[in-house]
ZADO-1210 file (C-alpha; in nm, 4 decimals, padded with zeros to 6 digits):
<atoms>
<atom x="-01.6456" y="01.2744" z="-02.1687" code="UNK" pos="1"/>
<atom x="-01.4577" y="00.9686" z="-02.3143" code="UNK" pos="2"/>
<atom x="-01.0969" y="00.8977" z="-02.1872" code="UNK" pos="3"/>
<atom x="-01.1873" y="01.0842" z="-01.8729" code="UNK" pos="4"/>
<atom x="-00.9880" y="00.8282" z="-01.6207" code="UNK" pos="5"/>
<atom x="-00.6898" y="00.8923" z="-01.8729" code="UNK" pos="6"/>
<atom x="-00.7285" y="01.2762" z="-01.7925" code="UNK" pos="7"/>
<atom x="-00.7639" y="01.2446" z="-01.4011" code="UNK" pos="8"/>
<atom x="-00.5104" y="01.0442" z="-01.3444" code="UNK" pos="9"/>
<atom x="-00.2313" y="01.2498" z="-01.5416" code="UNK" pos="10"/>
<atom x="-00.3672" y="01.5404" z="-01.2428" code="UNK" pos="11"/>
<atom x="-00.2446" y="01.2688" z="-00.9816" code="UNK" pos="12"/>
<atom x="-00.0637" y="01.0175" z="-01.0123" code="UNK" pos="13"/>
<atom x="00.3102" y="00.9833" z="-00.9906" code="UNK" pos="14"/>
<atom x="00.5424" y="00.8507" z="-01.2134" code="UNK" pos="15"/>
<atom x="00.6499" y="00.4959" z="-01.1241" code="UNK" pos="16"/>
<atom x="00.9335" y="00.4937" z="-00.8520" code="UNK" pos="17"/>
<atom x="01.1122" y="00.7797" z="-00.7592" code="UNK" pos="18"/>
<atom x="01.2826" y="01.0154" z="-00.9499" code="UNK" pos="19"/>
<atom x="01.6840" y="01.1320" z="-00.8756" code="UNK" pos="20"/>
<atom x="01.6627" y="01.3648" z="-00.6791" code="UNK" pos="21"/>
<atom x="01.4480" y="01.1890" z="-00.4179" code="UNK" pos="22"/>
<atom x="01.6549" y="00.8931" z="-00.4580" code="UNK" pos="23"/>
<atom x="01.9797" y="01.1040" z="-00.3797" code="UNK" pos="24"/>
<atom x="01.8525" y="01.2981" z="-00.0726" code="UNK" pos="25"/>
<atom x="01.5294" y="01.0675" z="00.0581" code="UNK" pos="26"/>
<atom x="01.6286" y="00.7026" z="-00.0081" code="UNK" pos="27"/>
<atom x="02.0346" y="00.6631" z="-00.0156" code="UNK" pos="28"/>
<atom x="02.0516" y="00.8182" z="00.3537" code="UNK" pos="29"/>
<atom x="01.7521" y="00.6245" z="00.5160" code="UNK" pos="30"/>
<atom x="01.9502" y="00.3350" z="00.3476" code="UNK" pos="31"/>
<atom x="02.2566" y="00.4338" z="00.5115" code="UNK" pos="32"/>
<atom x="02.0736" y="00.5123" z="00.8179" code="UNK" pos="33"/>
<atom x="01.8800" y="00.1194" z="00.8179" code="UNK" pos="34"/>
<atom x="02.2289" y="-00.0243" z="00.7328" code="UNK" pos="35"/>
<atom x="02.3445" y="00.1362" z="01.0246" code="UNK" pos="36"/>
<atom x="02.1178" y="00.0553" z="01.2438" code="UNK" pos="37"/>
<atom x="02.0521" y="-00.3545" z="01.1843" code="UNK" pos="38"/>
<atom x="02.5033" y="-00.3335" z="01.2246" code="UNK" pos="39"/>
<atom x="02.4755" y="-00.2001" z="01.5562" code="UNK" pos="40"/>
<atom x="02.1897" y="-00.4344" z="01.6495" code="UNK" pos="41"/>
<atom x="02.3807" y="-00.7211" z="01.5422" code="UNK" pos="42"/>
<atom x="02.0585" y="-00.7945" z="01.2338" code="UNK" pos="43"/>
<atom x="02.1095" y="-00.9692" z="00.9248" code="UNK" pos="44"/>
<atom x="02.0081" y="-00.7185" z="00.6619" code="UNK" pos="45"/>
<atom x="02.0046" y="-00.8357" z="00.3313" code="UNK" pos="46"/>
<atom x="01.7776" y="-00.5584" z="00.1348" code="UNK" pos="47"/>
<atom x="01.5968" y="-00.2578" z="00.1418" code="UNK" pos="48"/>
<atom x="01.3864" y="-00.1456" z="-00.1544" code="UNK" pos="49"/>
<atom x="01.1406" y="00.0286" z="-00.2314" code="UNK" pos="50"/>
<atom x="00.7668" y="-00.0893" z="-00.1864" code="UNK" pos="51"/>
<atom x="00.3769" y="00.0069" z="-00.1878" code="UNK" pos="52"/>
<atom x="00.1837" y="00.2054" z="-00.4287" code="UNK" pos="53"/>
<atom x="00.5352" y="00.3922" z="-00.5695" code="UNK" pos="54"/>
<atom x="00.7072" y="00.0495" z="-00.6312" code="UNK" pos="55"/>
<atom x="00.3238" y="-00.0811" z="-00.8273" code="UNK" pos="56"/>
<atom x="00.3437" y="00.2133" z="-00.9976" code="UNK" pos="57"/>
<atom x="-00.0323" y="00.3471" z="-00.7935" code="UNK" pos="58"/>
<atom x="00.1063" y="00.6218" z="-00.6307" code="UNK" pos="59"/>
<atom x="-00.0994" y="00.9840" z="-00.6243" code="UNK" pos="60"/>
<atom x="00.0096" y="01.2964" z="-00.5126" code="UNK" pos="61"/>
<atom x="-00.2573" y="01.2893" z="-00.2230" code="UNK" pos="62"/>
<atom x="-00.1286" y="00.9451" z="-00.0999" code="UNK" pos="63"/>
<atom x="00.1622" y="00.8618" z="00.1089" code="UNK" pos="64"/>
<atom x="00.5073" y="00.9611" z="00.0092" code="UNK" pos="65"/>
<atom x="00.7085" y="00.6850" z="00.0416" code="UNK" pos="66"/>
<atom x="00.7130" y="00.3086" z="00.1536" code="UNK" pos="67"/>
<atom x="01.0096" y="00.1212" z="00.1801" code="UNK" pos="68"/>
<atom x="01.0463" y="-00.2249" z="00.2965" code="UNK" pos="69"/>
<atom x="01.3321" y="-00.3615" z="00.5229" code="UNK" pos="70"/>
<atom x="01.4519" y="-00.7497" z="00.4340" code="UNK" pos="71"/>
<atom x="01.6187" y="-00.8946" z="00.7357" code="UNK" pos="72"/>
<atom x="01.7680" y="-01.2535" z="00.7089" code="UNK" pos="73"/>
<atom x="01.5810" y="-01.5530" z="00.8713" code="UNK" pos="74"/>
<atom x="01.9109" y="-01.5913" z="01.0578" code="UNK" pos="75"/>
<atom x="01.8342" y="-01.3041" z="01.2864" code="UNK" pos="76"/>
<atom x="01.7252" y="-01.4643" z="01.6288" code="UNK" pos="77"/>
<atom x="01.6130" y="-01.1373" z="01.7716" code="UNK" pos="78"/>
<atom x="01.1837" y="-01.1344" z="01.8038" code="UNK" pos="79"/>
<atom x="00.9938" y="-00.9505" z="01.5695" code="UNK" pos="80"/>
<atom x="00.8952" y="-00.6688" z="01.8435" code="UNK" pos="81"/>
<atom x="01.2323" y="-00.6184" z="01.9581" code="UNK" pos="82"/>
<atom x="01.3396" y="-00.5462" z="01.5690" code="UNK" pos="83"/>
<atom x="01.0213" y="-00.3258" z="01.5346" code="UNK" pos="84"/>
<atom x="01.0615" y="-00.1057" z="01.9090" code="UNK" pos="85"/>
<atom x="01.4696" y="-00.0847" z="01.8134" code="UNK" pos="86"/>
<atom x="01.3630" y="00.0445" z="01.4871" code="UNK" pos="87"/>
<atom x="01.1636" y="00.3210" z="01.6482" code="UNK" pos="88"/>
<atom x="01.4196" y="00.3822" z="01.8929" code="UNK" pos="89"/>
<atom x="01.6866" y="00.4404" z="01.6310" code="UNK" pos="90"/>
<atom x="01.4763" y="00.6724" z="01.4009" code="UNK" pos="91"/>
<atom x="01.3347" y="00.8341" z="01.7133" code="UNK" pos="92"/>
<atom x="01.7105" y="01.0634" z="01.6882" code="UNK" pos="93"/>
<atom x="01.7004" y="01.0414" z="01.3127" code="UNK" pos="94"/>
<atom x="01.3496" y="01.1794" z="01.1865" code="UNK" pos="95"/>
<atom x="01.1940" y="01.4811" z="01.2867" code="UNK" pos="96"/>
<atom x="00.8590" y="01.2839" z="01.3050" code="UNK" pos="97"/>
<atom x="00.8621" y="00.9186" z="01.4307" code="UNK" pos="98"/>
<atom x="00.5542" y="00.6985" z="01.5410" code="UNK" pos="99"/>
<atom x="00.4333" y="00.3768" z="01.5191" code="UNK" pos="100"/>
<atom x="00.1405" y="00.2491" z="01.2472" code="UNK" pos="101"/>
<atom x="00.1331" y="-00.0975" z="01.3270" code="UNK" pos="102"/>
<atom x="00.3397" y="-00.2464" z="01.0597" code="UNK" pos="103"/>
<atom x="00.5327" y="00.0046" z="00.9738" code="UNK" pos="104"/>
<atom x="00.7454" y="00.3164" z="01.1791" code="UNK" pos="105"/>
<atom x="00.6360" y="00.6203" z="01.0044" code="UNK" pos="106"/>
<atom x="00.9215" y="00.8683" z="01.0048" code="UNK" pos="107"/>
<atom x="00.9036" y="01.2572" z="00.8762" code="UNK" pos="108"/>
<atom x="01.2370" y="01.3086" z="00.6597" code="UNK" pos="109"/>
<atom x="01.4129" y="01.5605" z="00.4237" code="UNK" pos="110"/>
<atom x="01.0582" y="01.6956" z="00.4298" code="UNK" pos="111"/>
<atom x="00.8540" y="01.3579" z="00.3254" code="UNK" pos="112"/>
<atom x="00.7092" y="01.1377" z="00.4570" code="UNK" pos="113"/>
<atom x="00.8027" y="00.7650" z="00.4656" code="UNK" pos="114"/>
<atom x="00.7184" y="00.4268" z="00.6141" code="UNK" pos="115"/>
<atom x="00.9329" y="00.1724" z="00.7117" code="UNK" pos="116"/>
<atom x="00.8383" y="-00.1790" z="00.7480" code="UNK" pos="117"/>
<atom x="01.0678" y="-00.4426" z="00.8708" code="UNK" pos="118"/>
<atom x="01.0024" y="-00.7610" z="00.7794" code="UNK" pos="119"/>
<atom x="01.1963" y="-01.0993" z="00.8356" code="UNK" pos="120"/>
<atom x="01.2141" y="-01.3317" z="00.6103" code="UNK" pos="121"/>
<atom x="01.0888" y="-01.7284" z="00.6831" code="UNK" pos="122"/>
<atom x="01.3212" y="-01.9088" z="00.5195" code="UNK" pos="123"/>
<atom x="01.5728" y="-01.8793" z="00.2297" code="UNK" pos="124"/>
<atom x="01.3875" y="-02.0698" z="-00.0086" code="UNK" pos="125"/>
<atom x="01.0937" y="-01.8007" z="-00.0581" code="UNK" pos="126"/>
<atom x="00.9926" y="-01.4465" z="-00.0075" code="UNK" pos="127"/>
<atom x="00.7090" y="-01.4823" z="00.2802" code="UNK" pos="128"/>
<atom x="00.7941" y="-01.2723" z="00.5361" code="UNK" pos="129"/>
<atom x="00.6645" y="-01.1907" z="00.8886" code="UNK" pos="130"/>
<atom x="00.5917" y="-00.8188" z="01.0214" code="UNK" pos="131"/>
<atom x="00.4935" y="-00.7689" z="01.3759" code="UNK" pos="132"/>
<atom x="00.1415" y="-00.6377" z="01.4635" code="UNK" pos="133"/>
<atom x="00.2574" y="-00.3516" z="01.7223" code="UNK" pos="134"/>
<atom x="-00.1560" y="-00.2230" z="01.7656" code="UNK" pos="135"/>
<atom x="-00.2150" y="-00.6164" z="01.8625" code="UNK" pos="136"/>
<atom x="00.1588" y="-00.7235" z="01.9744" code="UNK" pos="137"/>
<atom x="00.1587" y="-01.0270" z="01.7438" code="UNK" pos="138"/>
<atom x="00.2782" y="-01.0897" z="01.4240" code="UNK" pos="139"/>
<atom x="00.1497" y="-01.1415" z="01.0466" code="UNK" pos="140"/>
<atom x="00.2623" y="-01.3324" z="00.7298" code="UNK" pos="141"/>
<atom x="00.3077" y="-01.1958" z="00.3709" code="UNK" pos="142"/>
<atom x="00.4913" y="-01.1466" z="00.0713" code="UNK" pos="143"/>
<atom x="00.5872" y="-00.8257" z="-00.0547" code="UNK" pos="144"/>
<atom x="00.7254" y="-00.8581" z="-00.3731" code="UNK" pos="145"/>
<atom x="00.4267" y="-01.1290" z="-00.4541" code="UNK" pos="146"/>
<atom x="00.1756" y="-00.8163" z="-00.3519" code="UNK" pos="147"/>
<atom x="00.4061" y="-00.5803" z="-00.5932" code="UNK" pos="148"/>
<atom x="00.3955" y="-00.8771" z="-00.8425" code="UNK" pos="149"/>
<atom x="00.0145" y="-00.9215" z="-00.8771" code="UNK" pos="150"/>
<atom x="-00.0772" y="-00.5211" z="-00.8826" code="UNK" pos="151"/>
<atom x="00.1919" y="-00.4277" z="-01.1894" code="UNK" pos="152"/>
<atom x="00.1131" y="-00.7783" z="-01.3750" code="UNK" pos="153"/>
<atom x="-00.3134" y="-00.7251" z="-01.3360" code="UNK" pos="154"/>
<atom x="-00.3471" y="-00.4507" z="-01.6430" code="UNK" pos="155"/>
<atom x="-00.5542" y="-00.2384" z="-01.4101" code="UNK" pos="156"/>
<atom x="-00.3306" y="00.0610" z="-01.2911" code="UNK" pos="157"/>
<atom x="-00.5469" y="00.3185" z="-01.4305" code="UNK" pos="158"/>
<atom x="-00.8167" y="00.1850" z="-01.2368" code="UNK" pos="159"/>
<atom x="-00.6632" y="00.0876" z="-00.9657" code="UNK" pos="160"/>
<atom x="-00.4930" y="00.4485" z="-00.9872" code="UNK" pos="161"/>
<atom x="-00.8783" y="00.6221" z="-01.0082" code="UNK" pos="162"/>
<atom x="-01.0133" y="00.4278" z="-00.7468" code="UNK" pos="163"/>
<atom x="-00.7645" y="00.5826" z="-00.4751" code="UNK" pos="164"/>
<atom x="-00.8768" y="00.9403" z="-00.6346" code="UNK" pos="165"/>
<atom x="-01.2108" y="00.8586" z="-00.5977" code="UNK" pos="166"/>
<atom x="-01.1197" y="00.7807" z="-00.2258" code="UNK" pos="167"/>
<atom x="-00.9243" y="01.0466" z="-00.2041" code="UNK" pos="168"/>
<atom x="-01.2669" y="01.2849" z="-00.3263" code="UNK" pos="169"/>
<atom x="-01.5051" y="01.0903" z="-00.1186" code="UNK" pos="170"/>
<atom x="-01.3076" y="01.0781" z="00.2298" code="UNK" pos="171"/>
<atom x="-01.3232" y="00.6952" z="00.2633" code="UNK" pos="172"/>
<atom x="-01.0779" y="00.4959" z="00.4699" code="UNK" pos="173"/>
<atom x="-01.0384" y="00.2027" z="00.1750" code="UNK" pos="174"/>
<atom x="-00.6533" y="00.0681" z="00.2499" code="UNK" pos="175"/>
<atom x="-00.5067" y="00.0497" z="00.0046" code="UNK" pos="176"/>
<atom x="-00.4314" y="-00.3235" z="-00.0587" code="UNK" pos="177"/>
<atom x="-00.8158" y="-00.4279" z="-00.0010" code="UNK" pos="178"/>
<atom x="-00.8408" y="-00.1675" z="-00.2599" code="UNK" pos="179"/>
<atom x="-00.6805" y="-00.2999" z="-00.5271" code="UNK" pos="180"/>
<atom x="-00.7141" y="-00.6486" z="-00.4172" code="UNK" pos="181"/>
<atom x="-01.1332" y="-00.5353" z="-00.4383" code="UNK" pos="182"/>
<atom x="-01.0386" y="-00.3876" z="-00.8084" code="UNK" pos="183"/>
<atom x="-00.8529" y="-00.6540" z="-00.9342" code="UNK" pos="184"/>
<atom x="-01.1107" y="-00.8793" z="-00.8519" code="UNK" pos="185"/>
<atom x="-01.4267" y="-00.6810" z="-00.9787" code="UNK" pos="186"/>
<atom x="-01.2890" y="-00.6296" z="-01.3452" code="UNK" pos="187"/>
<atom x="-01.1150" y="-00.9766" z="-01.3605" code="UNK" pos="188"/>
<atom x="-01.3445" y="-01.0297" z="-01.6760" code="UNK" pos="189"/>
<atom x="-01.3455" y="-00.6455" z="-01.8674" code="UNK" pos="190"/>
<atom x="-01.1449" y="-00.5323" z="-02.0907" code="UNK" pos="191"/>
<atom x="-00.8286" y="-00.3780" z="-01.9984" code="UNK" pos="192"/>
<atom x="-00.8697" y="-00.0789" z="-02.2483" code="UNK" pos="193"/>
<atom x="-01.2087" y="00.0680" z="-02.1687" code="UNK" pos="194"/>
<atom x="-01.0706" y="00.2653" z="-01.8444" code="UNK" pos="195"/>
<atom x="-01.3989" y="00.4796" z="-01.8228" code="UNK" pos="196"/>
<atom x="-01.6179" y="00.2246" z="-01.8687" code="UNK" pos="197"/>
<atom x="-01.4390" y="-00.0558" z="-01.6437" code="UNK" pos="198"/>
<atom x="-01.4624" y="00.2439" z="-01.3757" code="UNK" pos="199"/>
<atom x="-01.8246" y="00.2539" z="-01.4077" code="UNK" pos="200"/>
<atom x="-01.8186" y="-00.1215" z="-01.3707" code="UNK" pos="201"/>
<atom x="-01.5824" y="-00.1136" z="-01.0687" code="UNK" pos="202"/>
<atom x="-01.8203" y="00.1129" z="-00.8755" code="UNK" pos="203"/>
<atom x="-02.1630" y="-00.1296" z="-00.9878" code="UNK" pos="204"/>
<atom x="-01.9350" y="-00.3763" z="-00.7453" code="UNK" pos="205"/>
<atom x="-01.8665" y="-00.1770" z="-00.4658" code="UNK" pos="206"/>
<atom x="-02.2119" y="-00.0961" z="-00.4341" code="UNK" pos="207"/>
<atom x="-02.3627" y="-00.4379" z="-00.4578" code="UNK" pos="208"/>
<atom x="-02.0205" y="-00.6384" z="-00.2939" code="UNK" pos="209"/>
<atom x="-01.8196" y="-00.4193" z="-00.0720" code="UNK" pos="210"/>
<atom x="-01.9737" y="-00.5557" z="00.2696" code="UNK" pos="211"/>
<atom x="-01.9707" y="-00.8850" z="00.1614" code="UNK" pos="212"/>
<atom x="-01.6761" y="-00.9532" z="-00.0937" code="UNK" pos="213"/>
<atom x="-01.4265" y="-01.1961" z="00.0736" code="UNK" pos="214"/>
<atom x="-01.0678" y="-01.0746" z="-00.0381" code="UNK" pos="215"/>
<atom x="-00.7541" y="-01.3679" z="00.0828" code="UNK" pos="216"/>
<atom x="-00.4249" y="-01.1914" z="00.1331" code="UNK" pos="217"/>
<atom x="-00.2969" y="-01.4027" z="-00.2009" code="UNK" pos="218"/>
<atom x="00.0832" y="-01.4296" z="00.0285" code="UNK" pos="219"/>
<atom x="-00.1263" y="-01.5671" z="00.2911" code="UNK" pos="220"/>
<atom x="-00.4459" y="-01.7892" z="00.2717" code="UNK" pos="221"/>
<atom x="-00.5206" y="-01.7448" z="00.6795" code="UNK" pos="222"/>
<atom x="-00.5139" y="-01.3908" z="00.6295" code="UNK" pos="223"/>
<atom x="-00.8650" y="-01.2437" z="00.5252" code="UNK" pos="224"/>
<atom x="-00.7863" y="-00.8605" z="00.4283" code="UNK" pos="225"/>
<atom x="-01.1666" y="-00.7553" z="00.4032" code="UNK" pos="226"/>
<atom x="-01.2186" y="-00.8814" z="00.7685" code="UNK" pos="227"/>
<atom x="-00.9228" y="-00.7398" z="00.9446" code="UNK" pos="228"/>
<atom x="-00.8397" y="-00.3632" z="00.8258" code="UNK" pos="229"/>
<atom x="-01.1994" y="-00.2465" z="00.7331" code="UNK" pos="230"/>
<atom x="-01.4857" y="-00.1837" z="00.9645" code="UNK" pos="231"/>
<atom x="-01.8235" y="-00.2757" z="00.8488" code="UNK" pos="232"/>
<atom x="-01.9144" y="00.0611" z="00.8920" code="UNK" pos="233"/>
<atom x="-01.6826" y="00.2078" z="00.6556" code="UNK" pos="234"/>
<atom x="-01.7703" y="-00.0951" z="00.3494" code="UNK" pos="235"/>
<atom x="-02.1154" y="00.0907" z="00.4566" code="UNK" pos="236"/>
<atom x="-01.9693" y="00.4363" z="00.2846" code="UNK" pos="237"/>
<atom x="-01.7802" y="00.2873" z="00.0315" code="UNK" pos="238"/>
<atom x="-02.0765" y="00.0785" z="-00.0660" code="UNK" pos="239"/>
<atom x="-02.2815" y="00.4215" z="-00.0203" code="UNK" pos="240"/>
<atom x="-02.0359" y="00.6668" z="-00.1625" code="UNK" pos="241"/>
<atom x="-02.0519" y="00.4145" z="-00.5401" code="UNK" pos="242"/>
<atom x="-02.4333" y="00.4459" z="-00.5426" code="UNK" pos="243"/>
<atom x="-02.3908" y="00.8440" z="-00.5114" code="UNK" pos="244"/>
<atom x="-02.1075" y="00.8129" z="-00.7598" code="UNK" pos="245"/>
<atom x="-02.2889" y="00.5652" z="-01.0242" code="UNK" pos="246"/>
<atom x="-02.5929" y="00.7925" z="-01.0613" code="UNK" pos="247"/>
<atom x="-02.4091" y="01.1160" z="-01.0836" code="UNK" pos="248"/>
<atom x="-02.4639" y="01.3196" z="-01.4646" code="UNK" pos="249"/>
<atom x="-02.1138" y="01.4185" z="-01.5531" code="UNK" pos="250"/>
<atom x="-01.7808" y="01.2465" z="-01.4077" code="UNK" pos="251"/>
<atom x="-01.6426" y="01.5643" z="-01.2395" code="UNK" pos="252"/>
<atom x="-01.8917" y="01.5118" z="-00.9964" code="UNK" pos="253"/>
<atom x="-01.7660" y="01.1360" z="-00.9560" code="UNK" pos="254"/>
<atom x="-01.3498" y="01.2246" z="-00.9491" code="UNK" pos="255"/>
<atom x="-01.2232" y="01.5941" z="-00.9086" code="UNK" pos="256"/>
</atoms>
């Protein structure tokens, strides 16, 4: 069926952003609530925005709610895992759901759920930032609104959008950033208008270059994404799961 991709992703995937009412009762009071919380800790806060796949505009109804992204000054002298546990401390009283992922402090409110990841900046002069590590206690350098940058500018959001349905159908943990890093890279050369058949394309690569494809964090050289949040075993079924896929007769066997 042509234009299939086109069809499947109209079933899932979310309109860029977040609409008013989500804005009004989701994301103005965990502003208020972050504002509040880097003034009693003394932290220079100088943004919060929106981020991840609802900021790129790759957001699915299947996926995470909401990600937003916590700028702190590179004035603050406080260390990255004192910001991160005081974090979880304060939403710990807030959110009927708090825990730590990491990265981020994933918190249950107004009935959605949202991560927050707070992030220092390096210096004034660009947007690098670093996040602290909590499941290795260290910390880790990127960029944000570069990662933002590179998804919306690649032409590739249908696929991009398909490939986390086709995760989402298959059961595979594929993060999502090594995802679309993976996509961007595997249809650098196809057309940007031939969704069904750059699909078909994208899934030929995951089957021959998932468990070996090197993808660099492009905000940080010295951080290699397909080494550090994928297990060999699962490039294994993703690498498996495209073969299945690839010699399947009709797509709603492929993406449901």
């Amino acid at each position: 069926m042509a234009n299939y991709i086109e069809q499947i992703n109209k079933k899932y995937q979310h309109t860029a952003g977040i609409d008013k009412l989500t804005k009004e009762k989701i994301f103005d009071p965990l502003e208020q609530h972050i504002t509040s919380w880097a003034y009693r800790n003394h932290y220079s806060l100088t943004d919060v925005k929106l981020s991840g796949s609802r900021a790129k505009g790759t957001a699915i109804s299947s996926g995470s709610d909401m990600d937003i992204f916590i700028y702190l000054s590179s004035s603050n002298t406080e260390t990255l895992k004192n910001i991160y546990n005081s974090l979880f401390d304060f939403f710990s009283s807030k959110a009927t759901v708090c825990v730590k992922q990491d990265v981020s402090i994933g918190v249950r409110f107004g009935g959605m759920n949202v991560d927050l990841i707070p992030g220092q900046r390096q210096s004034d002069y660009h947007g690098d930032h670093s996040l602290y590590k909590s499941k290795e206690d260290t910390w880790i350098q990127t960029n944000i609104d570069k990662h933002i940058n590179i998804v919306k500018n690649s032409n590739l959001i249908p696929e991009i959008v398909a490939a986390k349905i086709w995760r989402h159908c298959h059961r595979l943990l594929f993060p999502s950033i090594f995802l679309e890093l993976v996509t961007i890279e595997a249809l650098k050369q196809k057309t940007t208008t031939e969704h069904d058949k750059n699909f078909m394309s994208l899934l030929g690569y995951l089957k021959d270059n998932i468990q070996t494809v090197r993808i660099i964090d492009p905000a940080n050289p010295n951080n290699i994404i397909s080494d550090d949040i994928v297990t060999t075993g699962e490039k294994r079924k993703i690498a498996n799961a495209a073969k299945e896929s690839r010699i399947k007769k009709y797509w709603k066997e492929i993406l449901w």
